[in-house]
N, C-alpha and C positions, 0 to 999 in steps of 0.2 A: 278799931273795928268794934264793931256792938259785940256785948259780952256775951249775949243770948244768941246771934250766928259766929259764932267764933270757928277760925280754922286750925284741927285739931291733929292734926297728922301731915305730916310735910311724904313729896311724893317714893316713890320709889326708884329705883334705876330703873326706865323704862324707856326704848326706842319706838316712839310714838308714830313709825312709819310701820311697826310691827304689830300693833294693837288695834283693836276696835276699844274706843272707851263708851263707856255705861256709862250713864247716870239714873240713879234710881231714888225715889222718895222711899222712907221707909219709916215704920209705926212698929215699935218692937219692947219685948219686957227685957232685953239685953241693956248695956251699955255700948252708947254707941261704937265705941272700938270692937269688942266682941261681935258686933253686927255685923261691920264691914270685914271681919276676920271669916266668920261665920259665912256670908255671902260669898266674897272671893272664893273659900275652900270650894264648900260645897259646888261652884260652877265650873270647878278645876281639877285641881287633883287632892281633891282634901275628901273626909267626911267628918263621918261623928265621933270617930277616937282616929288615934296614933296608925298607923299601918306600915309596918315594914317597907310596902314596895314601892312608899312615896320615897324616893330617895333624894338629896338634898339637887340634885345634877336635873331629877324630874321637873320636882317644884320650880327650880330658876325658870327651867323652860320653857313649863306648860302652865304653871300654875297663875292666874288671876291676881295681877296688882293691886294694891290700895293707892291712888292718886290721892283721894283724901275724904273726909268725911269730914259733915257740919251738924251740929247738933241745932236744933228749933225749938222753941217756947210749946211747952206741954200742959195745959191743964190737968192734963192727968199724972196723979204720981206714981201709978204703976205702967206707963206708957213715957219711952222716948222718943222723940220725932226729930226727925232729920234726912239730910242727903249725904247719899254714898255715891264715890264715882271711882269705877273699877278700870284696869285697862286688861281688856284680853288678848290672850295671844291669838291670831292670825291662824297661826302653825296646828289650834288645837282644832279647827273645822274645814279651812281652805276656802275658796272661793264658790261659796255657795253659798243658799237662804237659808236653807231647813236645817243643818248642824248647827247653823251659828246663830240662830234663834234660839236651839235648845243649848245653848250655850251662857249667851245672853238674859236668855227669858224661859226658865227651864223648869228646875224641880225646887227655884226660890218661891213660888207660889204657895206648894205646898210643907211650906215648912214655919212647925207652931211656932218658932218665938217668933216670928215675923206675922204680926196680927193685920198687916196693911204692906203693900209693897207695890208703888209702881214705877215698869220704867219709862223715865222722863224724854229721853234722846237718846242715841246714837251717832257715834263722829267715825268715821270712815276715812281710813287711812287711805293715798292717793297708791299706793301700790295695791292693796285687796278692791277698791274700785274698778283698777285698769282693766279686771280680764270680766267684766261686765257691762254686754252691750249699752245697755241701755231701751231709752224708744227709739224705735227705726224711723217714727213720722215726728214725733214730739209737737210742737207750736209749729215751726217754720214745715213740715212734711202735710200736715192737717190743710196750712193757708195753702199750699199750692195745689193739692186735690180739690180743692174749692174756688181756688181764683181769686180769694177774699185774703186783701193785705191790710189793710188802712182801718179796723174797725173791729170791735168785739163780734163774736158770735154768737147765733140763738136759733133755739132750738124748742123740741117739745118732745114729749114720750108718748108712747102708747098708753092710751087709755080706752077702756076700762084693760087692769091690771091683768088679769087673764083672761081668756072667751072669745077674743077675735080672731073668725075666722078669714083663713087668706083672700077671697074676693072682699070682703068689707076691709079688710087693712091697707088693701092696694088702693082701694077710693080714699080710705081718707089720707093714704097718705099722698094721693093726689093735690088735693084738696089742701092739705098743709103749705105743698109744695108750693103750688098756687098763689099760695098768700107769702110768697118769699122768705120761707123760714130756712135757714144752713144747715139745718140738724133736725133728724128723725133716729130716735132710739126706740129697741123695745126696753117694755118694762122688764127688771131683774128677774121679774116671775116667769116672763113668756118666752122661753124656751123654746129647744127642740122638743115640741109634745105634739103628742100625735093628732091634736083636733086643727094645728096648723103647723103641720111636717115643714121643714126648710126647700125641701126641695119642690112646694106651692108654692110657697108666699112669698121666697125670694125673686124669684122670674115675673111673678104679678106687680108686685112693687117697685121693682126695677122697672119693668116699664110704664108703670104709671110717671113714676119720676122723671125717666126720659121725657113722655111727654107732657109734663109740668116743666121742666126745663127748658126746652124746644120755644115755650109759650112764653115765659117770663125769661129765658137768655141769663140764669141762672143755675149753677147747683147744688143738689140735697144731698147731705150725705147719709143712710141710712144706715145705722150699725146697728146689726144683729145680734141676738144673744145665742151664742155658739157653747156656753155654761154646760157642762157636761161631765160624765164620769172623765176622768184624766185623759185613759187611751182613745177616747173619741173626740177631743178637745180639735185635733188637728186636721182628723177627719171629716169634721163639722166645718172648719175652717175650709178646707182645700174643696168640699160642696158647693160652702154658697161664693167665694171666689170664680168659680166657675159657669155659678148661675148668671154671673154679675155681680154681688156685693159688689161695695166703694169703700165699705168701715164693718169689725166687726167688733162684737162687745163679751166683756169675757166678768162674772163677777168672783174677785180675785181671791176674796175672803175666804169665799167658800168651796173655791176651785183650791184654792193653795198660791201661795208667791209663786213659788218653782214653777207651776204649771201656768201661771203668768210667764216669765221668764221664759219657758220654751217654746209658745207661743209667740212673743217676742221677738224671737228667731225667726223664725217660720214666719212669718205672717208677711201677706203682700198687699194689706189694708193697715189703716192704723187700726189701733185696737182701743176700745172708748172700756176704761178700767171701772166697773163699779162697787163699790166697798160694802155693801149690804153687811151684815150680820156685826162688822168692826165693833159696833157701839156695844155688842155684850163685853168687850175688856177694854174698850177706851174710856166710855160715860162715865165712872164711877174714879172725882177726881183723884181719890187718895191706893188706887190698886187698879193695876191690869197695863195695858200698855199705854202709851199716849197717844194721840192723834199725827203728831208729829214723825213718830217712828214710822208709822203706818205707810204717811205720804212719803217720807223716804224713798221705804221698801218697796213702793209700787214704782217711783220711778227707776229706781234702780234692775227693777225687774222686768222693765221696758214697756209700763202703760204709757202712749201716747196722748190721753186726756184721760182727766184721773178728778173722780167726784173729793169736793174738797167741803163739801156743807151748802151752806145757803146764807144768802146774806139778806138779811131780816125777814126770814122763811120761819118753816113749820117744823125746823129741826132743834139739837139741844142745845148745839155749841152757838156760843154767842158771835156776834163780826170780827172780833178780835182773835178771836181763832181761827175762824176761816181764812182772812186776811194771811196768817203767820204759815197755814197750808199750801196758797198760793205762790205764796213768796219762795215756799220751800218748792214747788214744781218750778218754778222760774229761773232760781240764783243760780249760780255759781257752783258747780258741782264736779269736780276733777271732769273728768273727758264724757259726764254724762250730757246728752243731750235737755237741752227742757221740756215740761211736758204740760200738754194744756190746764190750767183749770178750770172747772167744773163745778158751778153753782148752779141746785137745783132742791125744791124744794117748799113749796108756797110760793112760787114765784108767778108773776104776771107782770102785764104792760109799766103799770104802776112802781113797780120797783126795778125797771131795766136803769132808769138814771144813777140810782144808789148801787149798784150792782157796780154800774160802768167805772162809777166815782170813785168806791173803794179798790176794783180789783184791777184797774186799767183797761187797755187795751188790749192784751193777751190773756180774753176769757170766754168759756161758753157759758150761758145764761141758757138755763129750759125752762120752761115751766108745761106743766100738764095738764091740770084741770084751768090754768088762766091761757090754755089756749084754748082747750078743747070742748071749755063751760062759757064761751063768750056768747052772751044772750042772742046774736045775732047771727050767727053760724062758726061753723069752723075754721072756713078759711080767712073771715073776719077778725079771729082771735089770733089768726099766724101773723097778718096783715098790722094786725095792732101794736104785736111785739115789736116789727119793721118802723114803724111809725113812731113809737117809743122810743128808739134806739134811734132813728133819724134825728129827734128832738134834740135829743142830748150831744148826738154831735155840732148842728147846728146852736149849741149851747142856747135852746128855746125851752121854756118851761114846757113839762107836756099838757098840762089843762091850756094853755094857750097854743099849741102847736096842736091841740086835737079839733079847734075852732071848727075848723074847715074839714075834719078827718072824723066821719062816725065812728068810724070801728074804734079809735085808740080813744074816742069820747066815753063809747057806751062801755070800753074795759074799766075807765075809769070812773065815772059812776056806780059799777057795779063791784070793783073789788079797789077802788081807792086811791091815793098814790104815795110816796114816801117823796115829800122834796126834798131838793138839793139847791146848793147854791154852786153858781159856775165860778 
């Protein structure tokens, strides 16, 4: 083994059906043994001296493993860098989100000799998974609300970001529907606020939909952003259910996992998960959480379609990450269901082929301004997405399959295209 990742610590006695393990990057003026000592404690039963009422029977118990630690090549010599990977006990939070984040991802942030610390993943043992639904619609619950089995999804968002009032939202999302798009979301901003109450503009858009649907022998699903103080989350839910919703959207960040999760339950729509505010502790690669825990946590908390980035979009994370998000809604996950993903993000006609190519067929594809900025109207720019997406099934280039197709022509002279090869 290279002598600059060497492995420095062999594991501990540990029943890996009884832990959650951590992995976490870390940048510290310890040695990395002392790190991983240091970490363990503090997330456990330790702190900054000795304490009597750790007793030897506590620490077996409760206290946070060392699986092992690797030290990494440092330019700096008063900085060590490496990975620590902890196993925690199960026993110290139960089956829930919010202990066992502050467990996992706690008071190690603010602690000086740790000048950098992120954590990288989480591995979930098949016993603390089991007593977690999951999503109720996931991939396979989404395609039977829609009809649609054989082909990705697409979609578009409300735009402009706030200010639409409920009679202009119902036309355009007419008008979207029209042009055969699967998916109508609002934007993360447009809430329940009172210049377009849920209890307008759900009953107006519901039936414009119907009748878009009626006309094209298709349907849309619109999810709502239902985003609220906690005790009104269900509330807001069990309104527009009532009005009619089909989908409703909850943004999880900044709602809370948990209040994902009990949503989750509740809910007799799928729920379209949006991650808004994540990037202040994902972005920054050397501290904060990863991307990867994140999508975890939403599924496990039971998003049904869960934003995973953008594939050659306007966001940070590059395709290789998103790709590695998707996969993680998709695999294999003890008794969780899977859960759609969600690229959106600079998206238009022109990139629905690279989209399809990299994420397959179990994805939704939005885009907002390359629907709703198509030089030629609106429901031309929904039409284009359809048309784009047709191409690529019929494995036809789309400058050559838009020949005969204005709208997916004039998307692509206006905003481009990313080819592919079939």
């Amino acid at each position: 083994m290279n002598e600059e990742f060497s492995f420095m610590k062999l594991p501990e006695k540990i029943d890996f059906s009884e832990h959650i393990i951590g992995v976490y990057y870390l940048e510290t003026s310890l040695s990395m043994e002392k790190a991983a000592e240091s970490l363990a404690g503090e997330q456990s039963t330790g702190t900054w001296t000795k304490v009597y009422t750790e007793t030897p029977e506590i620490h077996e118990e409760h206290g946070a493993k060392i699986v092992g630690y690797y030290e990494l090549p440092s330019s700096d010599a008063n900085t060590r860098k490496g990975i620590v990977i902890l196993a925690h006990p199960t026993l110290n939070f139960g089956s829930q989100i919010p202990l066992m984040l502050s467990v996992v991802a706690g008071n190690l942030y603010e602690m000086k000799d740790f000048h950098s610390i992120k954590l990288l993943d989480l591995h979930f043992p098949r016993e603390f998974v089991k007593d977690f639904q999951g999503p109720k619609f996931g991939v396979k619950g989404t395609r039977e609300v829609l009809g649609v089995f054989d082909r990705p999804l697409v979609g578009t968002i409300i735009k402009p970001k706030a200010g639409m009032r409920p009679k202009a939202l119902a036309d355009l999302c007419y008008h979207i529907a029209r042009g055969g798009l699967d998916f109508i979301k609002d934007d993360e901003v447009y809430g329940p606020v009172k210049y377009a109450p849920l209890e307008e503009r759900v009953p107006l858009v519901m039936e414009a939909l119907d009748k878009a649907n009626s006309e094209k022998n298709e349907k849309t699903l619109y999810a709502v952003n239902i985003t609220d103080e906690v005790d009104k989350i269900l509330e807001n839910h069990d309104q527009v259910i009532k009005l009619g919703a089909n989908c409703v959207m909850l943004n999880f960040v900044t709602a809370g996992f948990s209040a994902l999760r009990v949503l989750a339950k509740h809910t007799k729509a799928p729920i379209h998960a949006h991650r808004d505010m994540f990037a202040a502790f994902t972005r920054v690669p050397t501290h904060g959480i990863s991307t990867a825990v994140v999508t975890k946590l939403a599924r496990l908390a039971g998003a049904d379609q869960l934003h995973i980035g953008a594939i050659q979009g306007k966001l940070y994370e590059p395709d290789e990450i998103v790709i590695a998000s998707a996969r993680t809604c998709l695999k294999e996950f003890h008794n969780i269901t899977p859960c759609l993903p969600v690229s959106s993000g600079g998206q238009h006609a022109g990139k629905i082929a690279i989209n399809c190519k990299l994420l397959g067929k179990d994805a939704l594809i939005l885009a907002g301004g390359g629907v709703l900025g198509h030089p030629k109207s609106i429901e031309a720019g929904a039409l284009s997405m359809r048309q784009a997406l047709e191409a690529y099934m019929k494995k036809i280039p789309a400058r050559e399959y838009a020949e005969d197709k204005p709208e997916l022509k004039i998307a692509l002279q206006t905003w481009g295209e990313v080819p592919v090869t079939f």
